[in-house]
C-alpha positions, -999 to 999 in steps of 0.1 A, spaced: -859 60 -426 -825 77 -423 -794 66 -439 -769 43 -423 -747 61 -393 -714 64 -398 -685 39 -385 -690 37 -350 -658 39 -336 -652 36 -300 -615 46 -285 -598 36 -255 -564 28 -239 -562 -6 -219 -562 0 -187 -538 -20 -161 -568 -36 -142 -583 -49 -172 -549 -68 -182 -532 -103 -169 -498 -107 -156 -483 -104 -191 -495 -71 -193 -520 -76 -219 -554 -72 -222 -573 -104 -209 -605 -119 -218 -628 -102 -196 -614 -67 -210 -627 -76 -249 -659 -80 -234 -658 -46 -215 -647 -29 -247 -674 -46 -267 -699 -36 -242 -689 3 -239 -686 2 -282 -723 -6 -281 -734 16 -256 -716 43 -276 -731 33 -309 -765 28 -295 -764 61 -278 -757 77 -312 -795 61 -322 -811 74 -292 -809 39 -275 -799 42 -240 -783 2 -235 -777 12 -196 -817 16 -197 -825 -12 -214 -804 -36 -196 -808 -25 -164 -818 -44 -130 -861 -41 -141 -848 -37 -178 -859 -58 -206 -830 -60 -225 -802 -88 -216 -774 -101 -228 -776 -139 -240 -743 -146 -251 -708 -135 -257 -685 -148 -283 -645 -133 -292 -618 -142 -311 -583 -126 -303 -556 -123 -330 -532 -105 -309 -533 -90 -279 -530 -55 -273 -505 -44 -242 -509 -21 -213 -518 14 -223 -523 7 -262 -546 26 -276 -575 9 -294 -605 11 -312 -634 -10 -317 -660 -8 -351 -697 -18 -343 -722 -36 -364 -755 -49 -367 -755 -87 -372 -790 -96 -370 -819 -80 -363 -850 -104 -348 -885 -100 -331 -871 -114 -294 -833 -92 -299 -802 -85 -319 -771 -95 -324 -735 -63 -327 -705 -78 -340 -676 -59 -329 -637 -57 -347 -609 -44 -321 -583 -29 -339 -551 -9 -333 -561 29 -327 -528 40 -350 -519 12 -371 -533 -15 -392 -543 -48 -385 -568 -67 -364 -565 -77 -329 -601 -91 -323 -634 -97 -335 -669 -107 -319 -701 -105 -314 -728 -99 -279 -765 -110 -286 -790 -93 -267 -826 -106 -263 -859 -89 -249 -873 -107 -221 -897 -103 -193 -883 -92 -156 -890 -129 -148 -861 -138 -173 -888 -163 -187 -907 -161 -221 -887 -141 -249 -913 -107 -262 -916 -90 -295 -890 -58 -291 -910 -30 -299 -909 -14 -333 -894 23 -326 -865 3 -313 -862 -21 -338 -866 13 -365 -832 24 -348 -810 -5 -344 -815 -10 -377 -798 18 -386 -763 5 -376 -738 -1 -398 -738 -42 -408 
């Protein structure tokens, strides 16, 4: 087994669609961050998410959970860490930490769990074990 991957950091600026008429980013745009972070950090294993959670994809997402500190404004550059939370047979959990690109501080934190089903969206499956072997290797 390979060691640990570095931090995963993913980088954006907010983007004016994704904030609310104060100008800062709303809820759905912590989510959309979250969700690229992952993708980015899952790509780096070899896991394609887009794949895996596509239309006939086995992969979903099962829940959503953020906490906001402070809310970063219209074109603010952030950045987002990525972790493995847990790691089960039917899926795992990423917890995620928004923070100020340039800067200190913390203007976020949460967590997406993703669990295996069957295109029904019935019965939870065992994930297989190659993935597994390379989730695993997030950062925790």
């Amino acid at each position: 087994m390979s060691s640990p991957t570095p931090a995963a950091d993913f980088r954006a600026r907010v983007r004016y669609a994704e904030c609310n008429a104060h100008g800062e980013l709303a809820l759905a745009g912590y989510v959309n961050f979250f969700g690229e972070a992952a993708a980015q950090a899952l790509r780096r294993l070899d896991v394609d998410l887009r794949v895996l959670t596509a239309r006939d994809g086995e992969l979903r997402e099962s829940a959503c959970d953020v906490s906001i500190h402070r809310s970063p404004a219209y074109d603010e550059e952030v950045a987002v860490d990525v972790g493995l939370e847990a790691l089960q047979d039917d899926g795992f959990s990423l917890h995620f930490a928004l923070r100020p690109a340039h800067g200190t501080g913390l203007l976020a934190t949460g967590r997406i769990r993703y669990e295996i089903r069957q295109r029904s969206g019935t019965p939870l499956r065992t994930m297989d074990a190659g993935l597994r072997d390379r989730i695993r290797q997030l950062k925790t």
